[in-house]
C-alpha positions in Angstrom: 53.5 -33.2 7.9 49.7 -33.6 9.6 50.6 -29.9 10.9 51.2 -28.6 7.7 48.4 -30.9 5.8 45.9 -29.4 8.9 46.9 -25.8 8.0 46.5 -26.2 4.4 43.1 -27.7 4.8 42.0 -25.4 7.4 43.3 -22.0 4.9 41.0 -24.2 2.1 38.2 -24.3 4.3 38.8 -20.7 5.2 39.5 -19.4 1.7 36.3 -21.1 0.5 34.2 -19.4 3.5 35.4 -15.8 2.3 34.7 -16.9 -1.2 30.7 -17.4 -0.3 30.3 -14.1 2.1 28.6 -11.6 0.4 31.0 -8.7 -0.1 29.4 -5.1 1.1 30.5 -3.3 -2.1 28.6 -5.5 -4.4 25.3 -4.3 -5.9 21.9 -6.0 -4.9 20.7 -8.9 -7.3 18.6 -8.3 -10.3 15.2 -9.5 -10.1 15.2 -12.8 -12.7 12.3 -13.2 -15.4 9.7 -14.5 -13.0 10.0 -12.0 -10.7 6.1 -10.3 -9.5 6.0 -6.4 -9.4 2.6 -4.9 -8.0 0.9 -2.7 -10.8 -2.5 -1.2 -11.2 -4.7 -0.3 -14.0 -7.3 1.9 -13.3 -6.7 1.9 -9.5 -6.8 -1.8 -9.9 -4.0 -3.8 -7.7 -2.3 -6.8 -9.9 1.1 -8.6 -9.7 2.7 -9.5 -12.9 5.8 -10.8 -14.6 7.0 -8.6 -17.2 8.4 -9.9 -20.4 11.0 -7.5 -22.2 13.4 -9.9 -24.6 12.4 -11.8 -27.1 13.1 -15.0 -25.6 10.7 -13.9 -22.5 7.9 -12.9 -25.2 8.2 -16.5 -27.2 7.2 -18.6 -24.2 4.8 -15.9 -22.7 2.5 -18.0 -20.2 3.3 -21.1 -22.0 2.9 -24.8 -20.2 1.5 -23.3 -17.4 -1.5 -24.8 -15.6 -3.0 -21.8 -14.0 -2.4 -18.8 -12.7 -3.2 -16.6 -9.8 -7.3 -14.6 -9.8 -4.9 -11.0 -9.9 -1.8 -12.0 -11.8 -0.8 -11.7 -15.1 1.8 -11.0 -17.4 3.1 -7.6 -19.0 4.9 -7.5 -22.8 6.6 -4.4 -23.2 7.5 -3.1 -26.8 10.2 -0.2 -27.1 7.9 1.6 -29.5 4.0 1.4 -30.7 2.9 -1.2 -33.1 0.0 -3.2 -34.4 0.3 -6.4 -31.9 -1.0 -9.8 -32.5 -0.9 -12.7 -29.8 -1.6 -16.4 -30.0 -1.9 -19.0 -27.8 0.5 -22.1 -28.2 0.8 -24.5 -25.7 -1.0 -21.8 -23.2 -3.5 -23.9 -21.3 -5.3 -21.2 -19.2 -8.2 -19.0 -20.7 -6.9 -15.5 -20.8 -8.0 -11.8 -21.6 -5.5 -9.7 -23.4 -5.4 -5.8 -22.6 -3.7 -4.0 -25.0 -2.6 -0.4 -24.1 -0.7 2.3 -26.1 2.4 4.2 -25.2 0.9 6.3 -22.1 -0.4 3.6 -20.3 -4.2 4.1 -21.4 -5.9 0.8 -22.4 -7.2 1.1 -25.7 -8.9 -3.0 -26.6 -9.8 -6.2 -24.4 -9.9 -9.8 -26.5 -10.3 -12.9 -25.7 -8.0 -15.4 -26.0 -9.3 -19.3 -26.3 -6.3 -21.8 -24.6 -4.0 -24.0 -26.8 -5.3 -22.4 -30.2 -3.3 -20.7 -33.0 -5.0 -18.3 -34.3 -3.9 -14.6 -33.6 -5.4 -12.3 -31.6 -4.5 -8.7 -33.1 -5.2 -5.5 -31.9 -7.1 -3.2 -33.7 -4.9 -0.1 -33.0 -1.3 0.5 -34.8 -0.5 2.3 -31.6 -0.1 -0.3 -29.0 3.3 -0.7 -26.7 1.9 -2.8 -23.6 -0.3 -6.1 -24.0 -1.1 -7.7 -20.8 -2.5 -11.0 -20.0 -4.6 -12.0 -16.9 -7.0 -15.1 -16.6 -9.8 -14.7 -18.9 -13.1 -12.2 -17.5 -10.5 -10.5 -15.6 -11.2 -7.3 -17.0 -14.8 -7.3 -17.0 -14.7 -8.9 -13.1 -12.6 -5.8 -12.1 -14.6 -3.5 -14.3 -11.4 -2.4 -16.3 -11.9 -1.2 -19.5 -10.8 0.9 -22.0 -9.6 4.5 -20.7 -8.4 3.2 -17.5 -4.3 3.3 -17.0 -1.6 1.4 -16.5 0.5 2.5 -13.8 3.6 3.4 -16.0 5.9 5.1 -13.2 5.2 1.1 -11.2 6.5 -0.5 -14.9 9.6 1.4 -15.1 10.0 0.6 -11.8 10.1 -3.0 -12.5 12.3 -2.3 -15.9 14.8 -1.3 -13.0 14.3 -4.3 -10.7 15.0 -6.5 -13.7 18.3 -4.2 -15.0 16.5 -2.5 -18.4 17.0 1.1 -18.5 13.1 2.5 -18.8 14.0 5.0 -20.5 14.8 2.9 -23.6 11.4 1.5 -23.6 9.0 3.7 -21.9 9.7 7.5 -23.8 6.8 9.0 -21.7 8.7 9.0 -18.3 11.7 11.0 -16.9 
């Protein structure tokens, strides 16, 4: 009886071992929501989290108490629109870049924390808005006309499991 109790726990034991080993065949991870990717605008390193679903747009940089001098946040629209931003429950002073569908960014606002009133842009024809701490843009001398590095966002479309090509129609 302890033989055959000792054998069952040991092929438990064993079964449960093989169950946690990574098999070979399975793909690599997706990167999850929070995930940096390096970027540039206007030859201008950054690392930002990118928000595609809705869910990831809602909360934005919400309840966070500060964030990195050269990170920020990237929204990414599957088409170009008018886009308006606010800041609920956001309690660091941020810039908002707003760029249209080829990457080129077309406005800079400023964005005031923990208010509710919306910061539109002035173009129809926006598809990216990105967020970094407030004087960002002027600090790094990025204004309007320089680009976003759009080949570096559908790379981190991939990372996260969204096809590019469904959001970004100016790459291959």
């Amino acid at each position: 009886m302890r033989a055959t109790l000792g054998l069952i726990l040991f092929l438990l034991a064993a079964s449960g071992c093989a169950k946690d080993a990574p098999e070979s065949a399975e793909p690599a991870a997706m990167a999850g929501p929070d995930a940096l990717f390096s970027l540039s605008i206007g030859g201008v390193p950054i690392r930002v989290e990118i928000a595609v679903t809705e869910a990831e747009m809602r909360r934005g940089l919400m309840f966070r108490p500060s964030m990195e001098e050269h990170a920020g946040m990237l929204f990414i629209y599957d088409s170009a629109r008018r886009l308006s931003f606010w800041m609920r429950n956001t309690q660091i002073p941020l810039d908002i870049g707003y760029f249209d569908p080829e990457g080129v960014l077309q406005e800079v606002h400023r964005m005031y924390p923990n208010t509710e009133t919306s910061v539109p842009s002035n173009s129809q024809q926006i598809q990216f808005a990105l967020e970094m701490n407030q004087g960002w843009f002027t600090n790094n001398h990025v204004k309007p006309g320089h680009r976003l590095s759009l080949d570096s966002v559908a790379a981190a479309l991939s990372a996260r499991g969204f096809n590019p090509r469904e959001l970004l129609k100016n790459t291959d």
